[in-house]
N, C-alpha and C positions, 0 to 999 in steps of 0.2 A: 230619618234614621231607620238601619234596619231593624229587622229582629233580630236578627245573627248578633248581633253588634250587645246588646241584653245577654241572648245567650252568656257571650264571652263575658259580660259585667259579671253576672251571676256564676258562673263557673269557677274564675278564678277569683270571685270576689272584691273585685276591682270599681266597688264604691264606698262609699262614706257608711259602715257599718255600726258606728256607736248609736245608741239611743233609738233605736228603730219603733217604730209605731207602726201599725197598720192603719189605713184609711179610716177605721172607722176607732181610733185612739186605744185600740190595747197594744201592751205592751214585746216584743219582738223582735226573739235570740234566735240568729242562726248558727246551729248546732254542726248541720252538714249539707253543705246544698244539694246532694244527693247525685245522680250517677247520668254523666249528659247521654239522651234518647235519639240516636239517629233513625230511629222507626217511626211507624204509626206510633200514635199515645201522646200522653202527659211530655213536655220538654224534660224533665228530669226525674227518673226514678226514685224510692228508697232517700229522700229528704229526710233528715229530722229539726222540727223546728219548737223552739218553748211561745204560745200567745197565752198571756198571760199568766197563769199558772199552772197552764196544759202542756206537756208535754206532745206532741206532734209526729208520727212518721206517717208517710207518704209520697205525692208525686207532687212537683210544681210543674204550672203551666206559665208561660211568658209570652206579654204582645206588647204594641207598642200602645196600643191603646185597647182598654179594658172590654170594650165593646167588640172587639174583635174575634170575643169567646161564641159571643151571638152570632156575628156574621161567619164562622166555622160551625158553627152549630153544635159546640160541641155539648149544649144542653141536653141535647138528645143522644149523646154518649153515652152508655154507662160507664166506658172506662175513666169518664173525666167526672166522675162521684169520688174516684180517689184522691184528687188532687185537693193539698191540704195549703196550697197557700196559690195567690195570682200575683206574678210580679208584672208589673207593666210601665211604663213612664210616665204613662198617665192614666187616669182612671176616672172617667167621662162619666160612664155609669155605673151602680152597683151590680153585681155579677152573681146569679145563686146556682144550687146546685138543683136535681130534678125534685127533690122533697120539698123546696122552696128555702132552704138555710143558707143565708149567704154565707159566700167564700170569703175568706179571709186575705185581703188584698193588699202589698208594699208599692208604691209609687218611688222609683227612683229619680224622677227629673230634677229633682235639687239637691241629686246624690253621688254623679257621677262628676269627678277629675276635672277642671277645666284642662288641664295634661292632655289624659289621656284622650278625651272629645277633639279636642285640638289634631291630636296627631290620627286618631279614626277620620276626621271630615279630608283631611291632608289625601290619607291614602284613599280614599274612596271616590276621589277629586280627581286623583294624578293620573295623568295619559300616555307617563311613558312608557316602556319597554314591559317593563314588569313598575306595579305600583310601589313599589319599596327601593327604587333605584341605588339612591342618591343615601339610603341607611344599610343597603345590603351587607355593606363589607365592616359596617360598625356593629353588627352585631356578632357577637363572640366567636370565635371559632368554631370551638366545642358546642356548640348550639349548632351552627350551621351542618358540621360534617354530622351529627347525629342525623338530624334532619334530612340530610340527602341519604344517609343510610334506610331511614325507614321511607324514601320516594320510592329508593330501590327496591325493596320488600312490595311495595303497594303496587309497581309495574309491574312485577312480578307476577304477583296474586292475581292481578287486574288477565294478564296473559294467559295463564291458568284455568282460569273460570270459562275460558273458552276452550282449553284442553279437554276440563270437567264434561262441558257439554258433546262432547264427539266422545268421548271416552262412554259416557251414557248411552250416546247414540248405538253405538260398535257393541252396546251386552258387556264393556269393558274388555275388550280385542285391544291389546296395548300395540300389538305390531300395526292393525289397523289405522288406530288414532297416531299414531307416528307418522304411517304413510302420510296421511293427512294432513296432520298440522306442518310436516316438509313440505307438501303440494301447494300448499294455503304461502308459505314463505317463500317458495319458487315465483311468484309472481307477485312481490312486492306488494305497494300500493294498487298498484296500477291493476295489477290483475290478480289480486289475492284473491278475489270471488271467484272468476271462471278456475282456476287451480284448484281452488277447493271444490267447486261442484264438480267439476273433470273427475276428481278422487272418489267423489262421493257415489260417481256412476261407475264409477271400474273397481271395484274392489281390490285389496294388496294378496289375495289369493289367488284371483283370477292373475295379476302379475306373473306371480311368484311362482306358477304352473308354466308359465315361458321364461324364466330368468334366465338362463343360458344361451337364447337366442333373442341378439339386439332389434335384427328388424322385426320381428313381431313381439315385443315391449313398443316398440316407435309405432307401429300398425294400432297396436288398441291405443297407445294415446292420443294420435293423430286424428284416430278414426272415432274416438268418443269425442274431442274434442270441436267435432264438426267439418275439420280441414279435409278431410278426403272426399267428399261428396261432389265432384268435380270431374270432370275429363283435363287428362294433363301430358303434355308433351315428352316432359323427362321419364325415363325409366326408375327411377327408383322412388320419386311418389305413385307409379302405376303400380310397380310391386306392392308396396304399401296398402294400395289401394285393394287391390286382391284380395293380401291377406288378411286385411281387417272383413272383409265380407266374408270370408270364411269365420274367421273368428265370433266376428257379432253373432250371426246365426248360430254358432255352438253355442257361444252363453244369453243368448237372448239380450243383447245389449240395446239400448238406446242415446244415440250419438248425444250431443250436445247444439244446440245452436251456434255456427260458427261468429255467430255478430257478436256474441257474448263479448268476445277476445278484443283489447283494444289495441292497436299498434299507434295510431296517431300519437306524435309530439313523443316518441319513442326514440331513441337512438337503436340503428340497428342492431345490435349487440345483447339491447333488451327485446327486442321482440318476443311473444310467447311463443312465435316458431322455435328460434335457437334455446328458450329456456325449454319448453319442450322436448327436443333434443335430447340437450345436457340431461334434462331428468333421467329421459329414459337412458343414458350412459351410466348415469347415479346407481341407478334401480338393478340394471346389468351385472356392474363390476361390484358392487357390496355385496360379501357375504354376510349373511347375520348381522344387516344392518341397525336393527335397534339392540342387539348383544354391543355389539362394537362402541357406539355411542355411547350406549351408561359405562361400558368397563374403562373407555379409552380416559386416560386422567392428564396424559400432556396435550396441550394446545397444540405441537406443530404435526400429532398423530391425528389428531382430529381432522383439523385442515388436508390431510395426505385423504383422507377417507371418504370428503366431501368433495374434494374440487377434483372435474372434471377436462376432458380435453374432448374435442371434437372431432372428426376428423372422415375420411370419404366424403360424402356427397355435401358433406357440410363445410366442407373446407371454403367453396368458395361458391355459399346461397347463405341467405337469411331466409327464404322462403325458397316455395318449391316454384321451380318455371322459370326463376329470373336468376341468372348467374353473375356475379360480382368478384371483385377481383378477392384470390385466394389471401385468409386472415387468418391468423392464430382465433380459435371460439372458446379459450377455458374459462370457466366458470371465474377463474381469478379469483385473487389475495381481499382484496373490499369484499366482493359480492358474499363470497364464504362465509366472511365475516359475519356479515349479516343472516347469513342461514345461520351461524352458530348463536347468536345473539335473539334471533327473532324466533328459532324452531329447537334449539338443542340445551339453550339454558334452561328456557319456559318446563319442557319437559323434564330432563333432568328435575327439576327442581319440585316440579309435580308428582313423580315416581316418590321421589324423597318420603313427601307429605303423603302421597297416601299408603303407600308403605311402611309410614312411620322410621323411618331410618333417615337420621338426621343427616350422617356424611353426602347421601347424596345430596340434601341440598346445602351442605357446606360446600361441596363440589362447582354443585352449580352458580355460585354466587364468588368462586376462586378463578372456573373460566372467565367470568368477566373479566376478573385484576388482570388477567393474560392477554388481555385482547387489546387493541389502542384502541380510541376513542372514535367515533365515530367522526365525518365533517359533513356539515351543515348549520346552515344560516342560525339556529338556535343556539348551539355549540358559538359557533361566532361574539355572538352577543353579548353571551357571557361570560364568556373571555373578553370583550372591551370592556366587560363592569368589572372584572380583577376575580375571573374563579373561571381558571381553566383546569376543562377536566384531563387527567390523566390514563385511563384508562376508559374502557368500554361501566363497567361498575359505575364510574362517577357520571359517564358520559348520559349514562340511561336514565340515572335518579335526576341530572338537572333536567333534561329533555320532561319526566314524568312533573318535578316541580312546574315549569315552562308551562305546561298545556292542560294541566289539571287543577293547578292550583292560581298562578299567577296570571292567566289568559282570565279566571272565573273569577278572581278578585276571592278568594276564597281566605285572605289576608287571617282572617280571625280565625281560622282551623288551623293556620300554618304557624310553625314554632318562628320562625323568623318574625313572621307579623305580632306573634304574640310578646317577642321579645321586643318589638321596635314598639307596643303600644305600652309594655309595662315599665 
């Protein structure tokens, strides 16, 4: 058994609570189990408990066995001198604090549901898809859609906190951390890292001092991102090549390692070459590209603003030197998508919070409802268990449930598991 699994007994109260004793026969009223600790400390803050005719507030601590205080050490704590009670399942040995006054100890192993033990061994057993398959769609509606509501909050925040960090970085430069966290989004999975150090070595000033002239936007990304350091056949990466050497030397730049960049098991279309490109067309034709983003409030203004076309020497290369037959290169309707999903909710939605101004991130949490859903193999799945998402909003919050919560077996933190064990 785990500990989690206590946690959750003790939390919601989810054992056999009349007549309680502690281990050593005083008598033992819980008043309030106090406030569950996901930090360092005591399991539970701010308890209040009656042992025998004392009244009690403080912290509880819980393990599965009472000895377990010793092998954390938390004798040599001070902060564990406040904790006023030990729950444990079982209590091997007596447990004191550093004055030498033992702690006052409940033992639940002859306390807990045969139910509830039944259906925790059940899920903590089960190998399929997600551990709660086969009870997903029996627990209430209104349980379920609250619950993807706050996934969607949690991916959110989760997104953010890495906004937070470049926003730090930048002195709080919001046009900077914008560039940024779009550069980070331009390269997907696959090459989210090189995109983002690419940003991190070219600044959105040094850009924004050439914005009116495309091939040198193309020249410094090209040329920070390690691609021109080559001799090459065609004329317009030898232009390129040029003018990032002027360039570099004016602002003292230092390229990039071009191995960073991965193409392998890519589809042409993604290559960081052609997204490369697109950016630098992005960076070109927006004016007052992060004004535009917070003020725009329709979806298909948004999309006009992001998506991209290619066109000259790009029409028919995905890299520079080898010529391919002439393609349409726009950014497209999916990929968009996912810049608006992965780089223009995230923020929106951050501006909101630290600005204190709630509409933007009611805004930002309204683009989703506009958006369809995303496809992939997660999406899939759960749509064959009977909860297909509707939109981008539903789409994000099962994805966040999927890989945070139900990949980790995190059953007893999740309101669904909470509701399929009570």
């Amino acid at each position: 058994m785990k500990e989690s699994f206590l946690h959750f007994l003790w939390r919601w109260r989810r054992f056999e609570a009349t007549s309680l004793f502690t281990t050593d026969g005083q008598t033992l009223e819980i008043l309030h189990p106090g406030e569950w600790n996901k930090h360092a400390g005591p399991d539970f803050f701010n308890a209040r408990v009656k042992i025998g005719n004392t009244l009690w507030a403080g912290n509880v601590e819980l393990h599965v066995k009472s000895s377990e205080w010793n092998n954390h050490r938390h004798s040599d704590d001070p902060a564990y001198d406040t904790v006023i009670l030990h729950v444990v399942l079982e209590e091997d040995i007596p447990i004191y604090r550093s004055n030498r006054e033992r702690i006052p100890c409940l033992e639940l192993a002859n306390r807990i549901p045969s139910g509830i033990l039944s259906k925790y061994r059940r899920l903590e057993k089960q190998r399929s898809w997600i551990p709660c398959q086969n009870e997903y769609m029996q627990v209430p509606a209104i349980v379920r859609t609250g619950w993807h509501e706050r996934m969607l909050v949690e991916r959110l925040e989760e997104k953010t906190a890495h906004i937070a960090r470049i926003l730090e970085e930048t002195n709080h430069d919001w046009q900077e951390t914008f560039y940024r966290v779009l550069a980070r989004s331009f390269g997907l999975k696959v090459n989210a890292e090189p995109f983002e150090m690419l940003a991190r070595s070219l600044s959105f000033k040094v850009i924004a001092k050439h914005k009116h002239q495309l091939s040198q936007i193309e020249a410094l990304l090209f040329g920070q991102a390690g691609m021109l350091n080559k001799e090459f056949k065609d004329k317009h990466p030898r232009i390129l090549a040029r003018e990032y050497q002027f360039l570099r030397h004016k602002y003292k730049l230092t390229p990039m390692n071009e191995s960073a960049w991965k193409f392998l098991r890519l589809r042409p279309a993604n290559f960081p070459s052609i997204r490369l490109a697109q950016f630098a067309v992005l960076l070109h034709n927006a004016n007052n590209l992060l004004s535009n983003i917070l003020e725009t409030k329709d979806i298909k203004e948004l999309e006009k603003i992001l998506d991209v076309q290619l066109g000259g020497y790009w029409l028919d290369h995905f890299v520079f030197d080898k010529e391919s037959k002439a393609s349409s290169k726009s950014l497209g309707r999916d990929y968009v998508h996912l810049l608006i999903i992965n780089a223009v909710v995230p923020f929106i939605f951050y501006w909101g919070k630290v600005k204190k101004h709630d509409p933007f991130e009611n805004h930002a949490l309204r683009l989703l409802e506009q958006l369809p859903p995303e496809s992939n193999s997660i999406l899939r799945e759960w749509e064959a268990i009977g909860i297909k998402a509707e939109n981008s909003f539903q789409s994000q919050a099962l994805i966040h449930l999927k890989t945070r919560f139900c990949d980790q077996k995190r059953c007893l933190e999740c309101a669904v598991g909470n509701a399929i064990l009570k």
